[in-house]
C-alpha positions as CSV (number, residue, x, y, z in Angstrom):
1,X,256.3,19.3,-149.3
2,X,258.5,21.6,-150.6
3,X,258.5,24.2,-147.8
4,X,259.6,21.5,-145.8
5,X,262.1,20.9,-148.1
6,X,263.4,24.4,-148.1
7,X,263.4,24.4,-144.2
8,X,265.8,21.0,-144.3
9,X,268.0,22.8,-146.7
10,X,268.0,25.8,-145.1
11,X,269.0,24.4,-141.6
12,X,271.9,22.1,-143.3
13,X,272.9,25.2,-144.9
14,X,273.3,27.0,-141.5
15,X,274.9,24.4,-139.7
16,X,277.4,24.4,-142.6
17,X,278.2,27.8,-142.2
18,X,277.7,28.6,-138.6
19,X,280.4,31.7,-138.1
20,X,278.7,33.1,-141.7
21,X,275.2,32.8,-140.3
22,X,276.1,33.5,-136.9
23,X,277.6,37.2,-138.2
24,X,274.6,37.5,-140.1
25,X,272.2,37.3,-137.4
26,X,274.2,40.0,-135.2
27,X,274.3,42.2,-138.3
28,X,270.6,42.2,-138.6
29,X,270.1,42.5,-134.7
30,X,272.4,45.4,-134.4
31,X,270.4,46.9,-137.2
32,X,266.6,46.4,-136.0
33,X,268.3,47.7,-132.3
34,X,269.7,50.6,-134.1
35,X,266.5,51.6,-135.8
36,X,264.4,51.3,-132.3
37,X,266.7,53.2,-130.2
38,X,266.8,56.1,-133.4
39,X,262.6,56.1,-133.3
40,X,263.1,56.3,-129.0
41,X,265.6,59.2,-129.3
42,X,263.1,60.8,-132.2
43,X,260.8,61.0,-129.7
44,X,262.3,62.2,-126.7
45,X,263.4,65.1,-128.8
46,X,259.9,65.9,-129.4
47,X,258.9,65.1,-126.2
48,X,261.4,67.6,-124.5
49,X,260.9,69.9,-127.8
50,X,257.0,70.3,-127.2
51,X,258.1,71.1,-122.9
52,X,260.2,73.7,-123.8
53,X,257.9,75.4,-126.2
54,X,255.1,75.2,-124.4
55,X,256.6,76.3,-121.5
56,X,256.8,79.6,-123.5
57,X,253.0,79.2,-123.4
58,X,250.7,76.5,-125.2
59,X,248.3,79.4,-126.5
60,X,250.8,81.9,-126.6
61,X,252.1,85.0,-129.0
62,X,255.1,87.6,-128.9
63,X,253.9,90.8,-130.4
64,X,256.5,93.2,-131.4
65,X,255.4,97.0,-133.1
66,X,257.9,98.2,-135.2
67,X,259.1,101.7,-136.9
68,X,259.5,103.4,-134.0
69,X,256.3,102.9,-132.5
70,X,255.5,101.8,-128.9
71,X,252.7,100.1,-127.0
72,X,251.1,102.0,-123.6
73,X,249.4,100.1,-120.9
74,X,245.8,101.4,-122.2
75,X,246.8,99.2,-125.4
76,X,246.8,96.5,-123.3
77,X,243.6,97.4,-121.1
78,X,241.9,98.1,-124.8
79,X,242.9,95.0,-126.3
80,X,241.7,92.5,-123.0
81,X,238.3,94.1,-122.8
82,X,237.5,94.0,-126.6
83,X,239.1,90.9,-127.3
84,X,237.6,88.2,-124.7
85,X,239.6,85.0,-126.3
86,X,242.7,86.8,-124.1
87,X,243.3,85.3,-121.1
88,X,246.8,87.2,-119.8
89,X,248.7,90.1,-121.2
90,X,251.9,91.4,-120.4
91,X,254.7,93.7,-121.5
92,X,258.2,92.1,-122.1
93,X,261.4,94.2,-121.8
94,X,264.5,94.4,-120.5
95,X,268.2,93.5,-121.0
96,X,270.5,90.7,-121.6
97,X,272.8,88.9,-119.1
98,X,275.4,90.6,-121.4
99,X,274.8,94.2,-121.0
100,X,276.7,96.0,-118.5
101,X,273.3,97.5,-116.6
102,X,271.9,93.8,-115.9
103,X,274.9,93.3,-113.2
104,X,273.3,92.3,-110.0
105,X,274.5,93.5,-106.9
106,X,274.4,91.5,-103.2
107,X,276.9,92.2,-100.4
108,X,280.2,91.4,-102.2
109,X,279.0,89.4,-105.3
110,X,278.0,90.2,-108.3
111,X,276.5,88.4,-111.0
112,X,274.9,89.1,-114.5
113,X,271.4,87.7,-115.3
114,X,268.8,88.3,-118.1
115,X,266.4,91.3,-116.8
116,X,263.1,91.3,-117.6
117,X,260.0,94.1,-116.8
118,X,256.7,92.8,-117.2
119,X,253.4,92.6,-115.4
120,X,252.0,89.8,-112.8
121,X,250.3,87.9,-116.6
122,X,253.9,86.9,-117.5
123,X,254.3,84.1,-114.5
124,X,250.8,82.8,-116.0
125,X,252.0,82.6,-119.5
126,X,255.2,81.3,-118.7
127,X,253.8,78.7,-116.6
128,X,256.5,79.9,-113.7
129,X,255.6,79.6,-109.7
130,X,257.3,80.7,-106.8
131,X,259.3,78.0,-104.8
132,X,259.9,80.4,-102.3
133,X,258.3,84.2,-101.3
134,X,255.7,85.4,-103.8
135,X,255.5,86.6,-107.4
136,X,254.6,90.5,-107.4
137,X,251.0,91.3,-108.1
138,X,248.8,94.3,-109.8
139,X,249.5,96.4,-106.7
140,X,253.1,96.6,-107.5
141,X,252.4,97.1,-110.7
142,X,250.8,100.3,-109.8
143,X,252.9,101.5,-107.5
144,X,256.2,100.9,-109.2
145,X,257.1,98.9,-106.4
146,X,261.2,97.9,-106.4
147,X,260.6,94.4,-105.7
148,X,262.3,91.1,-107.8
149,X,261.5,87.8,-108.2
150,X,264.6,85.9,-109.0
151,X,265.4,82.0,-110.9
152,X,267.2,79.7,-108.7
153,X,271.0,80.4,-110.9
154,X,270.6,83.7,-109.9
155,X,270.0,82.6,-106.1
156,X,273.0,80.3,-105.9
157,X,275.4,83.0,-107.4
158,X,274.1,85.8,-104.8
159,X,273.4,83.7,-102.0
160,X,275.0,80.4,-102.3
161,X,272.1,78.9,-100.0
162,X,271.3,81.6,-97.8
163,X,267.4,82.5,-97.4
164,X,267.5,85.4,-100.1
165,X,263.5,86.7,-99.2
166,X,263.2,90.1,-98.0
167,X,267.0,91.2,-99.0
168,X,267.9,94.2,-101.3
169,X,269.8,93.4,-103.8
170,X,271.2,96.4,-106.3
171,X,270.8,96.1,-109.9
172,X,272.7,98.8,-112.1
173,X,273.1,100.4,-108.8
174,X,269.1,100.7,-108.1
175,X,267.8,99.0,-105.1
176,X,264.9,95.8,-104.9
177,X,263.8,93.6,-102.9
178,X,263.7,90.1,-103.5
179,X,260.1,88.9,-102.8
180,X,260.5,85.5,-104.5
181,X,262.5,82.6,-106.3
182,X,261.3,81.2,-109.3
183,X,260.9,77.4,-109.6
184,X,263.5,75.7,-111.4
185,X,263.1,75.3,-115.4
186,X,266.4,74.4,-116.8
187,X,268.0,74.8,-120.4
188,X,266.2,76.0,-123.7
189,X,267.3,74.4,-126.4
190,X,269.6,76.6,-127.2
191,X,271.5,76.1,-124.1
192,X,270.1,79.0,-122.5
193,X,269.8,78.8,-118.8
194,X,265.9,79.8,-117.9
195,X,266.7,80.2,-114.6
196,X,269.4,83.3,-115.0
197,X,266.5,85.9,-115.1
198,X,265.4,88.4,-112.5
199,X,261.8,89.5,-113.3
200,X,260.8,92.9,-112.2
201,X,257.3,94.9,-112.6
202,X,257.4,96.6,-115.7
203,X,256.5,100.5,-114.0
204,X,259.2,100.5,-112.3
205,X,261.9,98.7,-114.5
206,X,261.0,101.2,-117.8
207,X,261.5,104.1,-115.3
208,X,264.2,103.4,-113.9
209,X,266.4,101.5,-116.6
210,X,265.1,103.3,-119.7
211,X,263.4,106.7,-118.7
212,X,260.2,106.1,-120.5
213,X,256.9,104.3,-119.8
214,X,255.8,102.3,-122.8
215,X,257.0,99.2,-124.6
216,X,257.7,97.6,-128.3
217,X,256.7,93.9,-127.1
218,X,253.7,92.4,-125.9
219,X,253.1,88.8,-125.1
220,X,249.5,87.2,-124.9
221,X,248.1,83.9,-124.2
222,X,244.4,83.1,-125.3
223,X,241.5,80.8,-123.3
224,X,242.2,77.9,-125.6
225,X,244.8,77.2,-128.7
226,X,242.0,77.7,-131.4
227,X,241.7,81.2,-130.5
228,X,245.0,81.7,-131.7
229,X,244.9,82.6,-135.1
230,X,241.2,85.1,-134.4
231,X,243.0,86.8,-132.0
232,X,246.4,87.5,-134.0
233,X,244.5,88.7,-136.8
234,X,242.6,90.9,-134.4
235,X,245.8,92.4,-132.6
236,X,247.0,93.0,-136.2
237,X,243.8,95.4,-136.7
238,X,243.7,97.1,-133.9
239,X,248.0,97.7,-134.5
240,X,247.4,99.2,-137.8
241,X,244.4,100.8,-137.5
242,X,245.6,102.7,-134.6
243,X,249.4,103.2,-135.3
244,X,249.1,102.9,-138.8
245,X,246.3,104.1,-140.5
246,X,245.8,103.2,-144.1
247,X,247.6,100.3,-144.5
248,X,246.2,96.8,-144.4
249,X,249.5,94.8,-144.4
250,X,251.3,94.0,-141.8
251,X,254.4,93.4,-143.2
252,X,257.2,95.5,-141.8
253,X,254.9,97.2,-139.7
254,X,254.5,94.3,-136.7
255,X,256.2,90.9,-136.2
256,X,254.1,88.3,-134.7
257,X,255.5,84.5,-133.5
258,X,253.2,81.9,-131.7
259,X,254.3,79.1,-129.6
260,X,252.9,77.3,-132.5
261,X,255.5,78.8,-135.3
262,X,258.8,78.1,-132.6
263,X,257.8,74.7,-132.2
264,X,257.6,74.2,-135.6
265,X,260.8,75.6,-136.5
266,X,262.4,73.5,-133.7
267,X,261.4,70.4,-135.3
268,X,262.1,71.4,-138.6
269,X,265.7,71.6,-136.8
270,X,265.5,68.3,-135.4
């Protein structure tokens, strides 16, 4: 009886103060709307925050050496046949789209774009395809062939739509050949265009752009994501036992970030 009181009162009350209760009711609907479309933009963020990390690789690590100290390409052979959790290894150097020796070169345009020397692993880690030509393979790598593979920004600002496979383009005043166009990724993040890059094998880039043959930077991507952590501590052995005998720490000898550390500090961000 007397909840049916309450409603009774209730409903008198509320037709005795309709504009009241009518403001009240929009207050609370704006508020529960609020809160849902908050929770959806949450998780787009995360969404779109867990594409662009793992487009840097799911099971993936950057390795840098520090003090001086440089990786060769027997590292890498070393490390892959020892260490069977690695699935693709690769070398990652280069410039910036900023520095004056990353201008590229095609007919009368020019153009500045992140450079990068690696091996044929890197499209595999990145998760990056050609939409167009081919992606150099272990036989350039050998030969030090002068052949590109360039992201779509880099296409529209040489070419502006024109078939770009098989033309020389001059970067720093050295001649390649494009033999492919990356598919499209977008943004990081950060704002950073993925798709300004021109990736060339790592032979012939070092020799040409920086006179030497080995490298600071090494990026690796295991089987599966559990291998992860075995692995790093593994590549941490081998660094310091071979580059720096008698000391067990790492720290300030090598810097090591997983795809799992960036995604964690880009939604500690968010």
């Amino acid at each position: 009886m007397k909840v049916r009181i309450n409603i009774i009162t209730a409903a008198r009350a509320l037709r005795r103060n309709k504009l009241r209760a009518g403001l009240s009711m929009i207050g609370i609907i704006i508020g529960i709307s609020s809160v849902i479309a908050m929770m959806g933009l949450g998780s787009s963020a995360n969404i779109a925050i867990n594409d662009k990390i793992h487009s840097y690789g799911s099971n993936a690590m950057a390795i840098q050496i520090l003090r001086g100290k440089n990786f060769s390409s027997n590292d890498m052979l070393t490390m892959k046949q020892y260490m069977p959790q690695i699935k693709y290894i690769t070398p990652v150097s280069g410039t910036s789209e900023k520095d004056a020796i990353s201008i590229h070169r095609y007919r009368q345009k020019n153009h500045k774009a992140l450079l990068y020397f690696t091996s044929e692993d890197y499209f595999f880690i990145q998760g990056r395809k050609a939409a167009s030509g081919r992606l150099f393979t272990d036989n350039d790598i050998k030969s030090s062939a002068k052949v590109a593979v360039i992201g779509t920004t880099v296409l529209n600002k040489l070419f502006a739509g024109a078939a770009p496979i098989g033309k020389i383009i001059t970067i720093n005043n050295f001649p390649f050949t494009v033999i492919g166009v990356l598919d499209k990724k977008g943004e990081a993040l950060s704002g950073r265009d993925f798709d300004n890059i021109t990736v060339i094998p790592y032979t012939s880039g070092l020799q040409r752009f920086e006179n030497k043959t080995t490298f600071d930077t090494i990026n690796v991507s295991t089987n599966y994501a559990y291998e992860i952590v075995q692995v790093k501590q593994q590549i941490t052995n081998y660094i310091l036992r071979k580059y720096f005998p008698g000391s067990d720490n790492p720290k300030g000898f090598i810097e090591i970030t997983t795809s799992d550390d960036k995604l964690k500090m880009a939604r500690d961000i968010t």
